[in-house]
C-alpha positions in Angstrom: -16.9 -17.0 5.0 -13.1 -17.4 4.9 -11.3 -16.0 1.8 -14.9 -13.6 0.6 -15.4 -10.2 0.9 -17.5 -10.3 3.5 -15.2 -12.3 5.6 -12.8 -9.9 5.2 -14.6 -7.3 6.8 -16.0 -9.2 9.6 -12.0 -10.1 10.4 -10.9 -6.3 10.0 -13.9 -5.4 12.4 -12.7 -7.9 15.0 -9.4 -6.9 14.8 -10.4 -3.5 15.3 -12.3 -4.3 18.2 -9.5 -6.5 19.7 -6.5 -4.3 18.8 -8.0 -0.7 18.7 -9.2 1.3 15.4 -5.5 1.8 14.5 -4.4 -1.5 14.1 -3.4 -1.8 10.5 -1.4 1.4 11.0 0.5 0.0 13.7 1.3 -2.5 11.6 2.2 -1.1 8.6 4.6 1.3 10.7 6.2 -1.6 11.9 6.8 -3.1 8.5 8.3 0.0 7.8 10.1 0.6 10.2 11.8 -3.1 9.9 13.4 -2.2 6.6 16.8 -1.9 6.0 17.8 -1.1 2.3 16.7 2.4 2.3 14.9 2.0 -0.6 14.0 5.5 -2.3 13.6 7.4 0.7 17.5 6.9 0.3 17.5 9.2 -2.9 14.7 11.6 -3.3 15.4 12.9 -6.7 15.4 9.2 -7.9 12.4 8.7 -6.7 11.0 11.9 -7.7 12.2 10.7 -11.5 10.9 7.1 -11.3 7.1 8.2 -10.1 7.0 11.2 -13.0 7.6 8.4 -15.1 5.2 6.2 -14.1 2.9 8.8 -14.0 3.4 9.3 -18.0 2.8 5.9 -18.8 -1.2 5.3 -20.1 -2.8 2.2 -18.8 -5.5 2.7 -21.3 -5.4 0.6 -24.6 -4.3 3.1 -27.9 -7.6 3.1 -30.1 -7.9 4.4 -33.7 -9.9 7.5 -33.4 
């Protein structure tokens, strides 16, 4: 089952069971938490800029109406 979907629910399950229900939080905040650059919590207004452009840009394909 390694590698399927399936498999990867039966692992999150056990390590929820091993680890407690807040397992991938805990690590996520300690990934974060690790990080050293700043990033764009370092400038909010950058970041404010960068993600209203993002949000602009159209994933969807232009089609002739």
């Amino acid at each position: 089952m390694a590698g399927t979907k399936q498999g990867g629910k039966a692992a999150a399950a056990t390590n929820k069971a091993k680890y407690g229900a807040d397992f991938y939080a805990k690590i996520g905040a300690a990934g974060g938490k690790k990080g050293k650059t700043g990033g764009f919590f370092a400038n909010r207004e950058l970041a404010r800029v960068a993600g209203a452009k993002g949000g602009r840009i159209s994933r969807r394909t232009k089609t002739a109406a």
